[in-house]
Structures are given as structure tokens and as C-alpha cells.
C-alpha positions as CSV (number, residue, x, y, z in Angstrom):
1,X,0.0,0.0,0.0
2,X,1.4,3.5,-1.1
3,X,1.5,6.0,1.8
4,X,1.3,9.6,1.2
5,X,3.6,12.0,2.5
6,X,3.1,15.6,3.0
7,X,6.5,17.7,1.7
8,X,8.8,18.1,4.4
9,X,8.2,22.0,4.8
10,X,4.4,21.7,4.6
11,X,4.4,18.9,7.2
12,X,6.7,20.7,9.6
13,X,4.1,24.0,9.3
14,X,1.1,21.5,10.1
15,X,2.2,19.9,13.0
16,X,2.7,23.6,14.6
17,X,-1.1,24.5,13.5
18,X,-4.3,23.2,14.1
19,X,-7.9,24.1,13.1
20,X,-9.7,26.8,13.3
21,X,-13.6,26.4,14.0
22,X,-15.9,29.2,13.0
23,X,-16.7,30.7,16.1
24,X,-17.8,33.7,18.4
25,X,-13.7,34.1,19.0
26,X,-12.4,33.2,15.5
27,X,-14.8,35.0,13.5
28,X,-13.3,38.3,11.4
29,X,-13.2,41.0,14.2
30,X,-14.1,44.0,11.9
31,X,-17.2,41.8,11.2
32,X,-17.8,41.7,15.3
33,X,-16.9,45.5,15.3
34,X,-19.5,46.9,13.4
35,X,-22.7,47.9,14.5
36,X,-25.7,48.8,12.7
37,X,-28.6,50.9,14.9
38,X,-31.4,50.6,12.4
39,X,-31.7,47.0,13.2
40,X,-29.6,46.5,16.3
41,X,-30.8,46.1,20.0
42,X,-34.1,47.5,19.8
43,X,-35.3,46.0,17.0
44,X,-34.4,42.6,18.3
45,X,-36.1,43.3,22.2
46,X,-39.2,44.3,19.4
47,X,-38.8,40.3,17.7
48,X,-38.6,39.2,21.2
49,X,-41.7,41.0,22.4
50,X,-43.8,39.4,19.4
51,X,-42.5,35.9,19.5
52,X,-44.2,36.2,23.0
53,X,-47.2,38.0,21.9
54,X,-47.8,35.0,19.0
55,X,-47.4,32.6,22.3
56,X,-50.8,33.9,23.6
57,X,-48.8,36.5,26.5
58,X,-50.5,39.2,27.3
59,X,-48.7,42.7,26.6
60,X,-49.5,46.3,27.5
61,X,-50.2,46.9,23.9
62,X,-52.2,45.2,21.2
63,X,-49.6,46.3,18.0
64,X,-46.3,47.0,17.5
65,X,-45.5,50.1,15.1
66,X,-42.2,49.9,13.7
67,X,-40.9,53.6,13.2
68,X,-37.3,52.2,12.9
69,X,-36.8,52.3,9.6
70,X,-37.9,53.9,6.4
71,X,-39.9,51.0,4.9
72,X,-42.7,52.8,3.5
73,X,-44.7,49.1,2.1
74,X,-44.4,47.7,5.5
75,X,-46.4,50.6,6.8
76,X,-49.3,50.3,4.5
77,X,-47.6,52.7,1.5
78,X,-49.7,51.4,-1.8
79,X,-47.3,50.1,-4.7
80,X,-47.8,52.7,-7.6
81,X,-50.0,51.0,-10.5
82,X,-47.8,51.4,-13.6
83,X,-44.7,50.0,-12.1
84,X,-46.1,46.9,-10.3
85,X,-48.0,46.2,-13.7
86,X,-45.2,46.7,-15.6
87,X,-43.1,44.4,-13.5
88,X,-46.1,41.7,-13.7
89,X,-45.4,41.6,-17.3
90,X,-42.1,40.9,-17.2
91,X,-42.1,38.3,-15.1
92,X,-45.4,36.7,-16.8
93,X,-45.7,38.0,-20.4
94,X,-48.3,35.7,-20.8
95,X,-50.9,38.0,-18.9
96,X,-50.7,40.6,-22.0
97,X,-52.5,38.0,-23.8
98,X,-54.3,36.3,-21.5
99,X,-55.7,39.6,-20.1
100,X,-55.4,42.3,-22.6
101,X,-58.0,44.6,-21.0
102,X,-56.4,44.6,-17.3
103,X,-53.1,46.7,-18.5
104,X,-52.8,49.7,-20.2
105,X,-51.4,50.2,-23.7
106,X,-48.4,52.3,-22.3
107,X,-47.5,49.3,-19.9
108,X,-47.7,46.8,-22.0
109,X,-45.1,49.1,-24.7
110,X,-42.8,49.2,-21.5
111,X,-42.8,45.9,-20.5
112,X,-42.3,45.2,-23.9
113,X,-39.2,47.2,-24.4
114,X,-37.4,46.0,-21.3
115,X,-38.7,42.4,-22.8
116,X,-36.2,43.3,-25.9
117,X,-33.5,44.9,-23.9
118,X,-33.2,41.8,-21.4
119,X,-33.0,39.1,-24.2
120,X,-34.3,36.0,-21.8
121,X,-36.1,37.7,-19.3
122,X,-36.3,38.9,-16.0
123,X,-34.1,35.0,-14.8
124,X,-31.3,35.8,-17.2
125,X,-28.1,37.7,-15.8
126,X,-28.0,41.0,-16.9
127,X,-24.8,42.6,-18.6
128,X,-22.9,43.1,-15.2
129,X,-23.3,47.0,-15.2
130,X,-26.9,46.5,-15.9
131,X,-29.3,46.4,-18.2
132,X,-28.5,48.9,-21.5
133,X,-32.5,50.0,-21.7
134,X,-32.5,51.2,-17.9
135,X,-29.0,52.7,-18.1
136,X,-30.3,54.9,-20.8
137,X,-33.4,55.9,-18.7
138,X,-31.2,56.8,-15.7
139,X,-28.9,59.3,-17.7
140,X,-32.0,60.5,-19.4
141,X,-33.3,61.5,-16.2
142,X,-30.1,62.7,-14.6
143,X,-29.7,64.9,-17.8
144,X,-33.2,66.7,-17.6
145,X,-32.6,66.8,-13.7
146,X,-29.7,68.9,-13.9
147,X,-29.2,70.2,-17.3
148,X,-26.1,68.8,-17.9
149,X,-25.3,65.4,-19.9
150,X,-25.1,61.6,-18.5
151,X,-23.5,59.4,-20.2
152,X,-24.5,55.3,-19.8
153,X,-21.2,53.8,-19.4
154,X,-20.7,56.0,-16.1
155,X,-23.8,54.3,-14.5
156,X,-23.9,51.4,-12.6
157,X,-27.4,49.5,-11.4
158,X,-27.2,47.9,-7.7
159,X,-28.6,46.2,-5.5
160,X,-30.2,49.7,-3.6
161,X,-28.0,52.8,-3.3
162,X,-26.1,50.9,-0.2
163,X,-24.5,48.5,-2.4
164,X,-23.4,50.8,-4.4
165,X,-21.8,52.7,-1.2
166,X,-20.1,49.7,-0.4
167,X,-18.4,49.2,-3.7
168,X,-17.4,52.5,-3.9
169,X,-15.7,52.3,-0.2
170,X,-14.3,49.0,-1.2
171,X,-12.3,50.9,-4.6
172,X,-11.5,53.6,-1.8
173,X,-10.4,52.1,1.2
174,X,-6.5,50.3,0.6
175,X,-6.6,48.4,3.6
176,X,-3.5,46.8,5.0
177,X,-1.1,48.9,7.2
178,X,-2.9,51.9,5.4
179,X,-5.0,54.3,7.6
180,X,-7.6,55.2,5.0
181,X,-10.7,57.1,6.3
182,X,-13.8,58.8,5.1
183,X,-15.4,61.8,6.2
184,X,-18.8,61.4,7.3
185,X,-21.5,63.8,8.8
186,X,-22.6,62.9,12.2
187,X,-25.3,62.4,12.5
188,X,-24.9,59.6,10.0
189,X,-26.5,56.6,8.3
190,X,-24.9,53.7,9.8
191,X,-24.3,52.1,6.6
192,X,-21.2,54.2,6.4
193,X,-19.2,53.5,9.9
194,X,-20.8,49.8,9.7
195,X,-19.1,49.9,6.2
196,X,-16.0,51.4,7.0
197,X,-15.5,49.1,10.1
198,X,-15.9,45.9,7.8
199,X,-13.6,47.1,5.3
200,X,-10.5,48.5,8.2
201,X,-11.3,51.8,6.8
202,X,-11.3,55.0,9.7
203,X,-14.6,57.3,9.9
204,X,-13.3,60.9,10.8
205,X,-16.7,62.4,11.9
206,X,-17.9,66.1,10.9
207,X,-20.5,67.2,12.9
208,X,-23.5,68.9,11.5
209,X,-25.5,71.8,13.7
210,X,-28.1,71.1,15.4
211,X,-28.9,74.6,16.2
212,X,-28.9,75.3,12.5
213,X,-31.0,72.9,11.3
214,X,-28.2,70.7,10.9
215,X,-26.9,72.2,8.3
216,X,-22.8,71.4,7.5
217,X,-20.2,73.8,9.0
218,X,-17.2,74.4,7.1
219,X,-14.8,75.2,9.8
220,X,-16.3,72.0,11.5
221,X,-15.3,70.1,7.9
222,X,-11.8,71.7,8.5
223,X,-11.2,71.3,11.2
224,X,-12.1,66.9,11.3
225,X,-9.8,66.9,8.3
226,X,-6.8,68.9,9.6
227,X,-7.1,66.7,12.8
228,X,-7.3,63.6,11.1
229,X,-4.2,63.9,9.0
230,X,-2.5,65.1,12.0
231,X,-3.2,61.9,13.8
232,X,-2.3,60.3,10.2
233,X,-5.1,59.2,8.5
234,X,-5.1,59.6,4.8
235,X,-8.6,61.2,4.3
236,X,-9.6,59.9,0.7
237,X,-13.3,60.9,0.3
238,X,-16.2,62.8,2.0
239,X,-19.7,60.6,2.6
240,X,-22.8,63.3,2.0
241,X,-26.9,62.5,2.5
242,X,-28.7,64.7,0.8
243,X,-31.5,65.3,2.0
244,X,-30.0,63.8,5.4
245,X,-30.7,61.1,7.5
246,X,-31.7,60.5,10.2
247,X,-31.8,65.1,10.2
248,X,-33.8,66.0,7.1
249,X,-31.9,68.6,6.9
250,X,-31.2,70.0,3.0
251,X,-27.7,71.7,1.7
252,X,-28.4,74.5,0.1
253,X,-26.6,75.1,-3.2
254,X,-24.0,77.9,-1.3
255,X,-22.8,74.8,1.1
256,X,-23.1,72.2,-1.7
257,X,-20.6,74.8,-3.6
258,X,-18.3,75.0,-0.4
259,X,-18.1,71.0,0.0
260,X,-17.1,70.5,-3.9
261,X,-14.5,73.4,-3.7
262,X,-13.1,71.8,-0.4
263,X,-13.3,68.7,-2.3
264,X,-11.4,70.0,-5.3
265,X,-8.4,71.7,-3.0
266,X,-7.8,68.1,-0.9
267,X,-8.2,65.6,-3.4
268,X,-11.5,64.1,-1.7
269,X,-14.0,61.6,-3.3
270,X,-17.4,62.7,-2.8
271,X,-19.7,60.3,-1.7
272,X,-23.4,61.8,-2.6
273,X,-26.2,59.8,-0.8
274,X,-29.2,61.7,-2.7
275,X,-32.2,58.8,-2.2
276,X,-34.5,61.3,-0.7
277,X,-34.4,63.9,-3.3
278,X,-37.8,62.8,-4.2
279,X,-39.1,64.3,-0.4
280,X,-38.6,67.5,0.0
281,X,-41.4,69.1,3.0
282,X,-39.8,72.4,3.6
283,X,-42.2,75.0,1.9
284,X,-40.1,76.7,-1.3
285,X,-37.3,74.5,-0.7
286,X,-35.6,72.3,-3.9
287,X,-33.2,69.6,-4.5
288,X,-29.6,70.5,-6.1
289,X,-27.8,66.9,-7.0
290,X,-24.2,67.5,-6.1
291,X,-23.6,66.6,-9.8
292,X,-25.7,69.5,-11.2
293,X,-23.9,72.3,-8.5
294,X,-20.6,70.6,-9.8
295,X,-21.4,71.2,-13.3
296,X,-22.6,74.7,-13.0
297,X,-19.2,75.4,-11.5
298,X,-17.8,74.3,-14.3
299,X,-16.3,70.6,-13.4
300,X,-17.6,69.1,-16.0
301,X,-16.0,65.6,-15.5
302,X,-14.3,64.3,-19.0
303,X,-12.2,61.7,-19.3
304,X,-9.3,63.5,-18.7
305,X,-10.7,66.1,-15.9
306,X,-10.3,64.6,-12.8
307,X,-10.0,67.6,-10.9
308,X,-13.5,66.8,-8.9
309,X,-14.2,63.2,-8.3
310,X,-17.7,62.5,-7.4
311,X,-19.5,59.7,-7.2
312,X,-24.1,60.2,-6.6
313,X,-26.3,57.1,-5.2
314,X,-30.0,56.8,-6.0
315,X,-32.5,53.9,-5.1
316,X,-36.5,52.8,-5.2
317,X,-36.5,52.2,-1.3
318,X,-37.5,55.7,-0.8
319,X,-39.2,59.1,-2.5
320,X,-42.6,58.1,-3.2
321,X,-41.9,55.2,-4.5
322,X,-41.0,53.4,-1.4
323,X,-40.3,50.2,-3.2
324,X,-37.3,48.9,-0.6
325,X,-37.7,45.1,-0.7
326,X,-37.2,45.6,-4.8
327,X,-33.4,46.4,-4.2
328,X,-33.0,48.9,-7.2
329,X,-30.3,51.3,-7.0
330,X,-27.9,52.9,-9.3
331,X,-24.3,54.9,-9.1
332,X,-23.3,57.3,-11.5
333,X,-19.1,58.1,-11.9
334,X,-18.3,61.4,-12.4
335,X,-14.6,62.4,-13.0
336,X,-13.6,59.4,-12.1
337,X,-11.2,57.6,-15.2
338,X,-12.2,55.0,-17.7
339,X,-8.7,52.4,-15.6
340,X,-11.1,52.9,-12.5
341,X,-14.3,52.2,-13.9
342,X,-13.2,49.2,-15.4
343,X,-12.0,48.2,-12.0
344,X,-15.5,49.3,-10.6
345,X,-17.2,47.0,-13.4
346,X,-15.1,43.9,-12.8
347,X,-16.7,44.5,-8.5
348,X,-19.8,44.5,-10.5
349,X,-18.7,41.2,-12.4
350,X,-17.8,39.2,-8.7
351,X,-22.0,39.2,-8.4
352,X,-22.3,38.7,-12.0
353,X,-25.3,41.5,-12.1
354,X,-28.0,43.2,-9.8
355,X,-31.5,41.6,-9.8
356,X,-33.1,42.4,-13.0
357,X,-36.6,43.2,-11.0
358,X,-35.2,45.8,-9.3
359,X,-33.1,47.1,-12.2
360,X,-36.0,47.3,-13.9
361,X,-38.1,49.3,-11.2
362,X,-35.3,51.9,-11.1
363,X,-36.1,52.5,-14.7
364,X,-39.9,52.8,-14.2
365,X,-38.6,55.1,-11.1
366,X,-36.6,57.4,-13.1
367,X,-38.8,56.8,-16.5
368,X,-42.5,57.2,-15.0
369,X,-46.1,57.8,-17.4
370,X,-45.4,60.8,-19.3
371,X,-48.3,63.5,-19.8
372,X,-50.6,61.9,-22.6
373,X,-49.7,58.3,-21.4
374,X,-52.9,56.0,-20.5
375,X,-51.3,55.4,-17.0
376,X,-50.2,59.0,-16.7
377,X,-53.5,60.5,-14.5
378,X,-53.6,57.4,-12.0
379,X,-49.7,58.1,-11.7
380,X,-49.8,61.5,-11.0
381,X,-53.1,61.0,-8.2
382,X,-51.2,58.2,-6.5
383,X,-47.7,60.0,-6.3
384,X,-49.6,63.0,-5.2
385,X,-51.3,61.4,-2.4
386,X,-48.5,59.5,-1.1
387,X,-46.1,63.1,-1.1
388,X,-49.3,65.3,0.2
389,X,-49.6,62.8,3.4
390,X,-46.0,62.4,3.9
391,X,-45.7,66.4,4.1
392,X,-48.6,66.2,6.6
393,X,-47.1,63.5,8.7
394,X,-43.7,65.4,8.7
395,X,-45.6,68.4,10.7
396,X,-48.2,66.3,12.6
397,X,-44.6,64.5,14.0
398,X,-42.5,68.0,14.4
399,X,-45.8,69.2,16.4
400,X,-46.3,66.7,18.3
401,X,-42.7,66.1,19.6
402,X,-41.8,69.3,20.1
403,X,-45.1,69.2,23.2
404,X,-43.4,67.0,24.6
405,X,-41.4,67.7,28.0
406,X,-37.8,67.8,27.4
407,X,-38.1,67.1,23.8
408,X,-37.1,69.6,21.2
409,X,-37.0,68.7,17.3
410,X,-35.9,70.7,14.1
411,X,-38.5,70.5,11.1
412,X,-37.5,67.9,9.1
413,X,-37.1,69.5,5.8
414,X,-36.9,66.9,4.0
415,X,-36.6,62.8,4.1
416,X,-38.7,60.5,6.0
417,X,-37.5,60.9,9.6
418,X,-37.3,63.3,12.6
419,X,-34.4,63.0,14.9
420,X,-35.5,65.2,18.4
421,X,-33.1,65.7,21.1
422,X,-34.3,64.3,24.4
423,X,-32.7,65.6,27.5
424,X,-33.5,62.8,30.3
425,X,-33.5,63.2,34.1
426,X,-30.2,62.2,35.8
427,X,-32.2,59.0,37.8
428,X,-32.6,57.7,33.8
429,X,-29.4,58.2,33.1
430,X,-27.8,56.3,35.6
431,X,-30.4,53.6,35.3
432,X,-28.9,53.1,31.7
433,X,-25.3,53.5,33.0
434,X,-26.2,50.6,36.1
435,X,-27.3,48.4,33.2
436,X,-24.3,49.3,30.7
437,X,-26.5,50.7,27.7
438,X,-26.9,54.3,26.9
439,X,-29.8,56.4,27.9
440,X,-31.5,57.3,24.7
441,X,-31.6,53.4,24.2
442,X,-32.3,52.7,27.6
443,X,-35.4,55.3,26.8
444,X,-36.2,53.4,23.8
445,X,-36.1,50.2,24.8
446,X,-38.7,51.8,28.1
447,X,-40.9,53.1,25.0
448,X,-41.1,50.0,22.9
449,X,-41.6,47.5,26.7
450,X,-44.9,50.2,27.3
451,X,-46.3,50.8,23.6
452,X,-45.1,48.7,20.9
453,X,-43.4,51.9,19.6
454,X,-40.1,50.9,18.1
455,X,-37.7,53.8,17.5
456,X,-33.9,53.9,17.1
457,X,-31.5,55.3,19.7
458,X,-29.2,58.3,18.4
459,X,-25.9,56.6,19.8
460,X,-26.5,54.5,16.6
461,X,-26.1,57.6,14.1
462,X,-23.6,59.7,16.2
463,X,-24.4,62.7,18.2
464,X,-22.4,65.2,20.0
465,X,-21.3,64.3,23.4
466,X,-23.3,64.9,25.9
467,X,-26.8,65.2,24.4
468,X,-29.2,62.2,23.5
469,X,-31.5,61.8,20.5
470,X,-33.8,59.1,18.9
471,X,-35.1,58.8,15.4
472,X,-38.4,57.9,14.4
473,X,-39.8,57.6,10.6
474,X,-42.9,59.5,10.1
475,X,-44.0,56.5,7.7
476,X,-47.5,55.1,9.9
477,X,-50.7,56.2,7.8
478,X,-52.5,59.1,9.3
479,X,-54.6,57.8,11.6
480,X,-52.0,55.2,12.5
481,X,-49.6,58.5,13.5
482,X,-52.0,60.7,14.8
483,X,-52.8,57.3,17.4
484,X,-49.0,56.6,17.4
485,X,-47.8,60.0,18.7
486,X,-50.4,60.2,21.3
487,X,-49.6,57.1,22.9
488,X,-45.9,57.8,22.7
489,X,-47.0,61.6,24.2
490,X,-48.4,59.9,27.3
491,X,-45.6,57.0,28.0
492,X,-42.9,59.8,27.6
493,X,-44.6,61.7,30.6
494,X,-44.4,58.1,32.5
495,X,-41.1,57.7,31.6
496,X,-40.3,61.0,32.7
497,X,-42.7,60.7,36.1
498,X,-40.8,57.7,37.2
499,X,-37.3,58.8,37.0
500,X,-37.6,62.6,38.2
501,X,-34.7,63.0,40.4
């Protein structure tokens, strides 16, 4: 019998080593590192609390609203009729036939175009930037947004606008010995520091003021950068939301000017998270894409003019069309060379392509009924209604917080969230400390035991030391808010009765 022998290097390694079981102490520590708020403690006391309210146990409330995160369908939001018919022909082109009077003619045309751009239909792989047809819609769009040309091969569809975001970090961040960071406002979607935890990046946090309606401070923006590469981090890029989140703050075009000039002078990537430039509440007020503002000033991005790199993220989870479980999202490159887009298209190639469904509801997103289409009135009503009520909802929220005692809360100006301030007795505060949580979770997780009411602590976004916030979407349906807000009204004054100093 032949025996085997391992080479006599490779056996003297192996009898040093042993193996490795996937486990709570061997797994990746950046994985164990980062944190992500929206669906982090809270959220899983909330699972907890309805596991035992499916077993028959009897709460202090009768339905849980989940105001933790900005998924508008799982609150009730209707699906727009063009686009889910649209997408029910694709996936079943049979119903045009079968049921030629249930669609109309301009949704049939559409479903037939994508039919022809995707070749075998929404189960084949897509070309691994996306699918040519939708591409075309998006820089159709962008151009008429902002009056300057888009150009296809810039554009890349993904899996919602955070894929894209981690992509991008992933081109950005070298890794290794290498103390790459990011700029990011705080507060922040926690995408970005969960991101730049998993990938060894550095978040160097720039805080936005409060006081101003969180609007971005330049000599704040200096200031985290000149400290940053003191303490030797190589600052590569600058994260912005747009409108913001969890703030609802907008930039104005004078500060969206500032940040691309600042840009310009340090070498910076811009990161522009623009997903709720659809919701815009603030009376007179209008969204300026960080591409358009670039434009105007004249960085016009060629190949060859790399002077402003920028890099804008869109999706269908949010604006009116709420469509989050869809996972549409594109990127467009701006500035940015034809060597690194190739590089961004082979990332692209490791998935082989985004799901075609939601490529193809960012095109009915971007590419809606046009006046004169047969869909175009139903369209225009339903996007109407849904925008109208969120703009209510925004105020009914801002009100209703702002009554509260020890609560104060900017307008949100735009977006789908409020973020108040809440300034807690000491007694709360050390309750939180004796149980090793902070206190604006130690408040949420009190809100959620009493009412169902499930909110997000503002230690999960960032906040400036010493003060507490939450966040809460304003996403319920009227009634459900109006009924929401008043029992959050009254178990906030318990909260605050029971730990008065």
C-alpha cells in the first residue's frame, strides 16, 4: 500500500497548526466591530416581544409600530400601478394576452421594451453593469434633472444605493497597514461607519449643527480633516446624505458649492447619498444633485478632468416610491477615469449583475407615465397622495414632539425621519449606566416595553457628546400616526414621572 507523505516544509508548518472552528472568538473582528442601529438592539427586544405576543402572552399593547426604519410598504404605503404592472409583465408576459383589458397600452409598450432589452427575461443575468434599456433611462433622467449630460457607461445599477456605497468604499479604502478614512457627517446613516468598520477603513466624523438645522459647518469640515491627518489618517473621500438622515436637513446650493470646492483643494471623493431627493417638505425649498452644482461650477468631469471626483447614489427604497424590498439602485461616476471604472465593473462582475426586477423598477422610477400616457393620471393622483400625506405627517410628527417635555425637534425638511433631542432626568441616566446601555436606548427600549413603539437610539447615528436623540420615521398612515404620537405623548410623561430626580 502507497503511503502519502506531506513535503517536508508543509508537514513541519502543520504539525505547529491546528484548526480553526468558525466561532464567536475566531470570526473576522471587523465583522464583530460593526454595528448597525437601524436593526440592532431595539429591534431585536421588538422580535422578542412578538415571539411572545404569538405565544398567547399578554402585553401592555395590542400592535407593535415599527418607526425604525424607512420602509414605506411595510407601513401600508400602496405600490404605484404602472410600475407593479409593468413588472407583472415581465415576469409573466403571458398576462398581455391572457388579459389584454387589465393593463394599459403604455405598460404593455414598456414591459415590452425591457422584454427586448433583457433578451431572456427577468431569470437571465444582466450585462454586469446593468441592463442597457435602464441605463439609458437613468442618464435621461439625470440629464433633464440637472441640465447637464449623462453618459450610460458612467452608470452602474445595484442592489439599492447601499450596495453601491459599499463598492465604492471598497475601490477607496487600501486596507492593509494603510489608515484610509472617510469623512462622514454625524449624525450619519450607519451604513457608512458599519461599512468602513468591515472594510479597516477610519470614519473621521464632521458634525452637522443642530442649532442650525443641521446644516454642515465648514470650519467643523476643516477642522475633522486637519485633525485627522495630523493623527495620520489619509482622508480619501467625503460621505454626504442629501436630503440627510436620520436630520432631514437639505444643503443649500452655497454649502453644496463650499463641500465641492473643499473637495477640489484636498483631493476628496465625494460620496453623494441623494435617495430622498424625491421628499422634499420644507415650503419653497428644492433639491440640487451634487452633480448639477458641480457642473454649474464648471467641473464638468471628461475623461481627462479629474479635478472633482464624485461619485451620486439613487435607489427605489425611498421618494414616493418606497419600493425597498425591490433592491433597485444605481451609481453614477463622475470624473472618475475610464482604468477605475473598469475596475469598478469587474466589483460589478464578482456578483455577475444586480437583480433584474429591481433594475428594472429603477427604470420605471426614473422613467414614469409621461403627460398623454394612458397610466399618466392614476400616476400623477397616487404620487400626489402618497407626497401630500407624507408632508402632513412630517408636521403632525414635528408638532407633536416638540409638546413634549424635554423634547425639542428641528423641522424635518426633507426625508422620511425626525431625529428630536431628548434631555433625560439624571435618575434615567444612571439607570442606563447601572445596566451598561446608553440612555437614549435605555429610553427606547422603556418606549417600545410600554407601547409597541419601536424607535432607534441616536448613539446608533452619532451625536455630540453629551446630548441624546432618537429617530423615528414618520411613515404610519395618518390615523396610525395621529394614534401613534399620542400614545408615545403619554408614555414619555411616565417615563419622565418615574425617573424625576
Amino acid at each position: 500500500m502507497l503511503r502519502r507523505t506531506l513535503p517536508r516544509a508543509l508537514s513541519s508548518a502543520s504539525s505547529s497548526l491546528h484548526g480553526v472552528p468558525l466561532d464567536a472568538t475566531s470570526i473576522n473582528a471587523n465583522v464583530r466591530a460593526a454595528e448597525y442601529a437601524v436593526r440592532g438592539n431595539v429591534l431585536e427586544r421588538s422580535m422578542e416581544l412578538q415571539r411572545r405576543m404569538a405565544a398567547g402572552e399578554m402585553l401592555p399593547f395590542k400592535k407593535f409600530v415599527p418607526c425604525n426604519i424607512g420602509n414605506p410598504h411595510a407601513l401600508l404605503q400602496l405600490p404605484l400601478s404602472f410600475h407593479r404592472d409593468v413588472l407583472a409583465l415581465c415576469i409573466s408576459p403571458h398576462l398581455a394576452t391572457d388579459h389584454p383589458s387589465a393593463f394599459n397600452p403604455d405598460a404593455v409598450e414598456r414591459a415590452q421594451k425591457y422584454a427586448t432589452g433583457m433578451g431572456g427575461g427577468v431569470g437571465s443575468y444582466t450585462n454586469s453593469q446593468g441592463i442597457l434599456a435602464v441605463r439609458e433611462e437613468i442618464a435621461a433622467f439625470i440629464a433633464e434633472r440637472d441640465g447637464h449630460p449623462a453618459y450610460v457607461d458612467r452608470i452602474y445599477l445595484t442592489n439599492g444605493a447601499s450596495e453601491g456605497v459599499r463598492m465604492l468604499l471598497t475601490c477607496l479604502l487600501r486596507g492593509g497597514e494603510l489608515r484610509d478614512g472617510l469623512l462622514t457627517p454625524i449624525p450619519q446613516y450607519p451604513l457608512y461607519s458599519a461599512s468602513l468598520t468591515l472594510l479597516g477603513g477610519t470614519l473621521v466624523p464632521y458634525h452637522l449643527n443642530e442649532s442650525r438645522d443641521w446644516g454642515v459647518q465648514m470650519e467643523n469640515l476643516a477642522e475633522a480633516l486637519a485633525t485627522a491627518r495630523g493623527n495620520g489618517v489619509e482622508v480619501r473621500g467625503i460621505a454626504v446624505i442629501n436630503p440627510g438622515n436620520p436630520t432631514g436637513n437639505i444643503l443649500a446650493e452655497d454649502q453644496i458649492k463650499d463641500i465641492i470646492q473643499m473637495a477640489v483643494d484636498n483631493k476628496l471623493v465625494i460620496l453623494a447619498d441623494e435617495v430622498y431627493q424625491s421628499n422634499i417638505w420644507k415650503e419653497g425649498a428644492s433639491f440640487s444633485s451634487f452633480k448639477k452644482v458641480a457642473c454649474d461650477m464648471g467641473y464638468h468631469g471628461e475623461d481627462g478632468d479629474e479635478r472633482l471626483q464624485l461619485v451620486s447614489f439613487h435607489s427605489t427604497s425611498k421618494g414616493y416610491f418606497g419600493e425597498c424590498g425591490l433592491r433597485g439602485g444605481y451609481m453614477e461616476l463622475h470624473g472618475i477615469g475610464p482604468e477605475v471604472r473598469a475596475e469598478v465593473y469587474k466589483l460589478a462582475s464578482l456578483s455577475l449583475c444586480s437583480n433584474t426586477v429591481g433594475q428594472l423598477a429603477m427604470g420605471m422610477m426614473v422613467n414614469p407615465p409621461k403627460p398623454g400616457d394612458a397610466s399618466y393620471q392614476t400616476f400623477e393622483k397616487e404620487r400626489g397622495d402618497i407626497l401630500s400625506s407624507l408632508r402632513r405627517r412630517s408636521m403632525m410628527v414635528h408638532k407633536a414632539l416638540n409638546e413634549m417635555e424635554g423634547i425639542t425637534c428641528n423641522k424635518a425638511d426633507g426625508a422620511l425621519y425626525a431625529f428630536p433631542r431628548i434631555r433625560l432626568p439624571n435618575k434615567a441616566v444612571q439607570a442606563a449606566a447601572d445596566k451598561g446601555i446608553p440612555a437614549d436606548e435605555y429610553y427606547c427600549l422603556k418606549v417600545l416595553d410600554e407601547t409597541g413603539i419601536i424607535l432607534v437610539p441616536g448613539s446608533g447615528f452619532g451625536q455630540e457628546e453629551d446630548t441624546l436623540h432618537f429617530r423615528t420615521t414618520f411613515l404610519p398612515s395618518e390615523d396610525t400616526m395621529e394614534e401613534t404620537l399620542k400614545v408615545l405623548a403619554s408614555a414619555h410623561a411616565k417615563f419622565m414621572d418615574d425617573h424625576r430626580d
